[in-house]
C-alpha positions as CSV (number, residue, x, y, z in Angstrom):
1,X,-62.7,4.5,-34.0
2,X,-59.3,5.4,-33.7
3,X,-58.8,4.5,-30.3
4,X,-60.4,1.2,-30.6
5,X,-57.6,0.3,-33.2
6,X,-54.9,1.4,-31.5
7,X,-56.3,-0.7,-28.0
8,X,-56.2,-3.7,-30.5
9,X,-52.9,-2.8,-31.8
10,X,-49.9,-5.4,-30.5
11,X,-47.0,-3.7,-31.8
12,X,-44.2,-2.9,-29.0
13,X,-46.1,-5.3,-26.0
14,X,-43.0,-7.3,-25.8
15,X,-41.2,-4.2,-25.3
16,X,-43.1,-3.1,-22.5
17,X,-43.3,-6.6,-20.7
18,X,-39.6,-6.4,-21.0
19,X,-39.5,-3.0,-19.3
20,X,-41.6,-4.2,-16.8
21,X,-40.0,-7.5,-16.0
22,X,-36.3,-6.6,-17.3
23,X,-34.6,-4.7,-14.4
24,X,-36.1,-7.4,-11.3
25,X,-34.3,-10.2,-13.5
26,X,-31.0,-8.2,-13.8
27,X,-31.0,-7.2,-10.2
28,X,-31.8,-11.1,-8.9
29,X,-29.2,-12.3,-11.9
30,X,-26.2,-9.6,-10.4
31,X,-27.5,-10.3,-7.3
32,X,-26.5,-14.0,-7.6
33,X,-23.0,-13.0,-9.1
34,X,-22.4,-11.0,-6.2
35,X,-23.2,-13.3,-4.0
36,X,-21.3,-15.9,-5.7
37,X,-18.2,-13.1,-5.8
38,X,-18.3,-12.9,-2.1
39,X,-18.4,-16.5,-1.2
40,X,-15.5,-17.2,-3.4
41,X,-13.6,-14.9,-1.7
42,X,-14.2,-15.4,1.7
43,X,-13.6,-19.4,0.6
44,X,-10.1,-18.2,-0.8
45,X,-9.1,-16.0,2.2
46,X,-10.4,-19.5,4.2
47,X,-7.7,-21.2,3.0
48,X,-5.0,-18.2,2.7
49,X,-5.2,-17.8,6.7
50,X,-5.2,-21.8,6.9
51,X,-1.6,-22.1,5.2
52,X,-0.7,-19.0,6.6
53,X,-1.2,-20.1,10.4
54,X,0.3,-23.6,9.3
55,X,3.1,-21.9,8.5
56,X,4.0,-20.1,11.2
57,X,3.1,-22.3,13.7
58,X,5.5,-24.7,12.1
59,X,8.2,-22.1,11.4
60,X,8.2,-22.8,8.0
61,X,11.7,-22.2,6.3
62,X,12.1,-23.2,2.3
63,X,14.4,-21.3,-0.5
64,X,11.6,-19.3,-1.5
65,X,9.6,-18.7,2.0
66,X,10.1,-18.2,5.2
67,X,7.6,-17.5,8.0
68,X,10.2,-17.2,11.1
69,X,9.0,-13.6,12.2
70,X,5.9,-11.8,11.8
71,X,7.1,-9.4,8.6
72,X,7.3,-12.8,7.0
73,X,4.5,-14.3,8.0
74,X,2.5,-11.7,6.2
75,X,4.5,-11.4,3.4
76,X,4.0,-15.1,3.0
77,X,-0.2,-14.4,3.8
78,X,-0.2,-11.3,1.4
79,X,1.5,-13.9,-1.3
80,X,-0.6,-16.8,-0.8
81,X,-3.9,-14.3,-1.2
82,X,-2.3,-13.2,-4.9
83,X,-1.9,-16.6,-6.1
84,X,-5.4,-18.0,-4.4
85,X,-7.7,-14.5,-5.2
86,X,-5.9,-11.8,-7.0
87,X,-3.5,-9.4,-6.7
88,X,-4.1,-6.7,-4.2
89,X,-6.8,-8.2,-2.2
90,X,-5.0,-8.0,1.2
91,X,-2.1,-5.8,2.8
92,X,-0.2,-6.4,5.8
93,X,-2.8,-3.9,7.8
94,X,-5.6,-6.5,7.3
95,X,-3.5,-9.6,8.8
96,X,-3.5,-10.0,12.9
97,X,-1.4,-12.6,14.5
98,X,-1.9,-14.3,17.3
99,X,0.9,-16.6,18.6
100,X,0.8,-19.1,21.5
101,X,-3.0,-18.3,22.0
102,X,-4.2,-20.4,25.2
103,X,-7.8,-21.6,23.6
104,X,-9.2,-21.4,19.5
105,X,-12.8,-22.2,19.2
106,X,-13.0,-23.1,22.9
107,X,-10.5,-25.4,22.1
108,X,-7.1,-25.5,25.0
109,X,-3.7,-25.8,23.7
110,X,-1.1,-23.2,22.2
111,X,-2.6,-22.4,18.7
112,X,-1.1,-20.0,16.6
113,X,-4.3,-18.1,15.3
114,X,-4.4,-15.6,11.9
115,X,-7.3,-13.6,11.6
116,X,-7.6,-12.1,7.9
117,X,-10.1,-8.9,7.5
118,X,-10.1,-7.8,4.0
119,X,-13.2,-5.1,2.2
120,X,-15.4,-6.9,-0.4
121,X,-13.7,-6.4,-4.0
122,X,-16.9,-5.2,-5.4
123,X,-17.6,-2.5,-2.2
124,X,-16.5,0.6,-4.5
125,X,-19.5,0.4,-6.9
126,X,-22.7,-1.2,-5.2
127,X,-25.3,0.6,-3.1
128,X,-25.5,1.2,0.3
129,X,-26.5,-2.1,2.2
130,X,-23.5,-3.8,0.2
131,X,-20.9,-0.7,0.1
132,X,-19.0,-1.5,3.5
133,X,-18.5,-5.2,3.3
134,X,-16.3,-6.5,5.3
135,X,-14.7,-10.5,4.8
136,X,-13.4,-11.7,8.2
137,X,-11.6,-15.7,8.7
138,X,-9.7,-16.9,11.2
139,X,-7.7,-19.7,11.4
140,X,-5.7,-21.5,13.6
141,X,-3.3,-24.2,13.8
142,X,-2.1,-26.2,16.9
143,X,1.9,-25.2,17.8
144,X,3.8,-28.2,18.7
């Protein structure tokens, strides 16, 4: 008798669905913020090595920026990646130049190429598949 009431009993079923179902729909809804995270950043590091090879390959020279020498080419890449991402992202370490490069994307010419490798903001905190994440873009410009 006493088990056949509590087998009819409803109290707490949503709570155990939720248990059941609750942790696969946080991990795909994170999942999709992460992936979202990492596509914004590899979009704005895109376009940081884009102005940053323009730059140099045009010798750029204004009151506020220079990109003349390499120092200030990276200064001007590490500034660029502040205003575009956030602070911090990048560091002189994780910009290569390339000037007067023979071919880009199989491409001949003189390019001036900047290749921008930076670890995945959120690296620090997720498990292991996602821990080492590295964001890599190149970008070159033609040099006149």
């Amino acid at each position: 008798m006493m088990l056949s009431r509590l087998w009819r009993c409803r109290r707490g079923v949503t709570a155990v669905e939720f248990a059941l179902v609750g942790p696969t729909l946080l991990l795909f809804t994170f999942g999709i913020i992460e992936a979202g995270l990492l596509f914004w950043v590899k979009g704005g590091l895109q376009s940081v090595a884009a102005l940053t090879a323009r730059c140099a390959a045009i010798g750029y020279v204004s009151a506020t920026t220079t990109c003349t020498n390499a120092t200030a080419t990276q200064n001007y890449a590490i500034s660029s990646a502040n205003t575009w991402i956030m602070p911090g992202v990048i560091t002189a370490a994780n910009i290569t130049l390339t000037s007067a490069a023979a071919t880009c994307n199989t491409v001949a010419g003189k390019f001036f190429i900047v290749q921008i490798t930076s670890t995945y903001l959120a690296s620090g905190f997720l498990p292991a598949p996602f821990s080492s994440k590295n964001v890599t873009v190149t970008a070159c410009y033609a040099m006149a």
